[in-house]
C-alpha positions in Angstrom: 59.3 -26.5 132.3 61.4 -23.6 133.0 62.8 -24.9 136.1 63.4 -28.3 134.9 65.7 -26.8 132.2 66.9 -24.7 134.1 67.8 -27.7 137.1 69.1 -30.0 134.2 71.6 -27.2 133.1 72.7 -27.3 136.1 73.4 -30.5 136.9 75.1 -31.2 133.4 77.6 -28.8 134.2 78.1 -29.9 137.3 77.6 -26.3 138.8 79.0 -26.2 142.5 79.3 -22.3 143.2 76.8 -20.1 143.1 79.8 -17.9 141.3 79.3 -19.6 138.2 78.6 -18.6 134.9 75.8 -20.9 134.2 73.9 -19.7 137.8 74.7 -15.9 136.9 73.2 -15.9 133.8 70.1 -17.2 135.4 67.3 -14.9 135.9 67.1 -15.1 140.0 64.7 -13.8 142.9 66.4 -12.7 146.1 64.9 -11.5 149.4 67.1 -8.3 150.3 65.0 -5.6 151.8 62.4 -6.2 150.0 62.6 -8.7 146.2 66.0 -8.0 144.3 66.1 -9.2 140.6 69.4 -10.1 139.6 70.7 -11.4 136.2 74.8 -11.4 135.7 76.1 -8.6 137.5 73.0 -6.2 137.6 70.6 -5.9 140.5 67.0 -4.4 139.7 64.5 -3.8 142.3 61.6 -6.0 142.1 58.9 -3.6 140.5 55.6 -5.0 142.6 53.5 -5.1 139.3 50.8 -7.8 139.3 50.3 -8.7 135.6 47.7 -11.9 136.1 48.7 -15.4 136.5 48.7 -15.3 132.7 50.8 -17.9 130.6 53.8 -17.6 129.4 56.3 -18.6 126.3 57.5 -21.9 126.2 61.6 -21.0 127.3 64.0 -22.3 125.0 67.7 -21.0 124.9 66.8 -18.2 122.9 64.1 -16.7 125.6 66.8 -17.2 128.3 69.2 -15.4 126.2 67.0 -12.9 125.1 66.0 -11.9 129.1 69.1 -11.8 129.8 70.2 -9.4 126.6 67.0 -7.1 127.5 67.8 -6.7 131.7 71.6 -6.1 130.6 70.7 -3.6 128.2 67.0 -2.3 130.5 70.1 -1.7 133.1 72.9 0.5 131.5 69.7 2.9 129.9 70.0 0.9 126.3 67.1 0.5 124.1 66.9 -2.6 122.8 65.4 -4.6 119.2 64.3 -7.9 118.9 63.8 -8.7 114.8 62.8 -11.6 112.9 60.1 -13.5 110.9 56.6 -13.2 112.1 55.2 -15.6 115.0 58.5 -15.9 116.8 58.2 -14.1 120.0 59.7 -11.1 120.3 57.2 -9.2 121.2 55.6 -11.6 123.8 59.0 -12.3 125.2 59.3 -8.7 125.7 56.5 -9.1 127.7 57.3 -11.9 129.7 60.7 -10.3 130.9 58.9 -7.3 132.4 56.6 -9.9 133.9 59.7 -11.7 135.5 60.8 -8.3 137.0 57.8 -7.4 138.1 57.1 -4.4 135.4 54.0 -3.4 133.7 54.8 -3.5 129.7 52.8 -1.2 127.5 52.7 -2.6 123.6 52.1 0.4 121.3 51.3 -0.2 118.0 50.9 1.3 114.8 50.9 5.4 114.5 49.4 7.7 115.8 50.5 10.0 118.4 53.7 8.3 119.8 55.0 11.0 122.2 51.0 10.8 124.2 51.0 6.9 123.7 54.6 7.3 125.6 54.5 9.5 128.2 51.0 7.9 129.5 52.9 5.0 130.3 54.5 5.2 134.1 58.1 3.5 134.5 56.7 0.3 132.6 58.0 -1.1 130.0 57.5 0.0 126.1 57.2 -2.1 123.1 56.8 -0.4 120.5 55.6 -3.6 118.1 56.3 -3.7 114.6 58.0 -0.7 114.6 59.3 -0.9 110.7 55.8 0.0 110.2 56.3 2.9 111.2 56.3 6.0 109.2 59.9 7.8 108.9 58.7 10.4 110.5 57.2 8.2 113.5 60.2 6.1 113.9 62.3 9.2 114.2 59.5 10.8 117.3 60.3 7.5 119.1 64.0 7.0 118.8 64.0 10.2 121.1 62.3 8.2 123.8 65.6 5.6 123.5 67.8 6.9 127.1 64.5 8.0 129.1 65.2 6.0 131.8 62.2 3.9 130.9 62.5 0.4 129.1 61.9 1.0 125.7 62.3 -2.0 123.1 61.5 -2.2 119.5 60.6 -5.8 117.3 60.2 -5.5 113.8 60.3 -8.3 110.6 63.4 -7.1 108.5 62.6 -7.6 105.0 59.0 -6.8 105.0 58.0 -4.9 102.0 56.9 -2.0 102.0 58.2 -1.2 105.5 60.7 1.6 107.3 64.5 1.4 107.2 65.2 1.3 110.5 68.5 0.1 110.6 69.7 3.6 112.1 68.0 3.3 115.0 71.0 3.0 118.0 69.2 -0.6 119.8 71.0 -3.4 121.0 69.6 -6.0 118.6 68.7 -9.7 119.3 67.4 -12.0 116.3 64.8 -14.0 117.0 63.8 -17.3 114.8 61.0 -20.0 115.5 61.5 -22.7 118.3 62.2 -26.6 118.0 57.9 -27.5 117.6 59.4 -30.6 119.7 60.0 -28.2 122.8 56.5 -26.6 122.3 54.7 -29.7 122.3 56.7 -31.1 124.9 55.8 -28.0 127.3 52.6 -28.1 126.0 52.0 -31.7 127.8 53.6 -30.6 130.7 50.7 -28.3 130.8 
């Protein structure tokens, strides 16, 4: 499904160079010395880590945006938030991202002790998952792990009772709301 969006999109623009802004903002593979990821105008190394032939969110517009929003910010040492209602994706779009770039992503949730739960994680990715859960206290432990030069990404319902402020926290923040059902069920009979 992904590449038939992503083929249509081209051909309704009529995209003739790979120059444009519709290909650029395409998450692409190259072959340079080994597997380049590029998105835009950043260049990651391919990071080698095999996560399963697992499946993977249906993409809609927001997913594309949202990999694009996280590699931008992964690659000028920006945390990054993804908020929104429960069931949406953030934190499994999170996961997919590093799965695109070939990075391990490590989901930590709840408390506990945040700086071990951290540091044990290599130079994968971190979610930390419902982080407005958090305690004050907590929430204050991991904002020092934002700049680490590991990914580090946040998602979090606003609103929830009962939870942490956490509007202090300096992430680059993406809002994520539920898909069009008719694009599920459409990838779903793809399937």
């Amino acid at each position: 499904m992904y590449q038939l969006n992503i083929l249509s999109k081209l051909i309704k623009e009529e995209v003739t160079s790979l120059a444009s802004d519709c290909w650029q903002r395409v998450l692409r593979h190259y072959w340079v010395d080994g597997v380049e990821v590029r998105c835009g105008d950043k260049t990651i190394d391919y990071g080698y880590e095999y996560a399963g032939n697992l499946q993977m969110l249906v993409s809609t517009q927001l997913s594309e945006d949202c990999a694009v929003h996280h590699i931008n910010n992964y690659c000028e040492g920006r945390g990054v938030s993804a908020y929104g209602p429960a069931g949406t994706g953030k934190t499994e779009t999170v996961k997919d991202c590093a799965k695109l770039i070939g990075l391990p992503c490590f989901v930590v949730g709840g408390a506990g002790d945040l700086e071990e739960k951290f540091s044990n994680k290599g130079n994968g990715w971190v979610c930390f998952d419902e982080f407005n859960r958090l305690s004050a206290e907590d929430v204050k432990i991991a904002q020092g792990f934002i700049g680490s030069g590991k990914g580090v990404f946040i998602t979090y319902n606003p609103g929830r009772e009962g939870s942490t402020d956490v509007s202090g926290v300096p992430m680059a923040g993406i809002e994520m709301f539920p898909p069009p059902i008719e694009m599920i069920i459409e990838a779903q009979l793809y399937l």
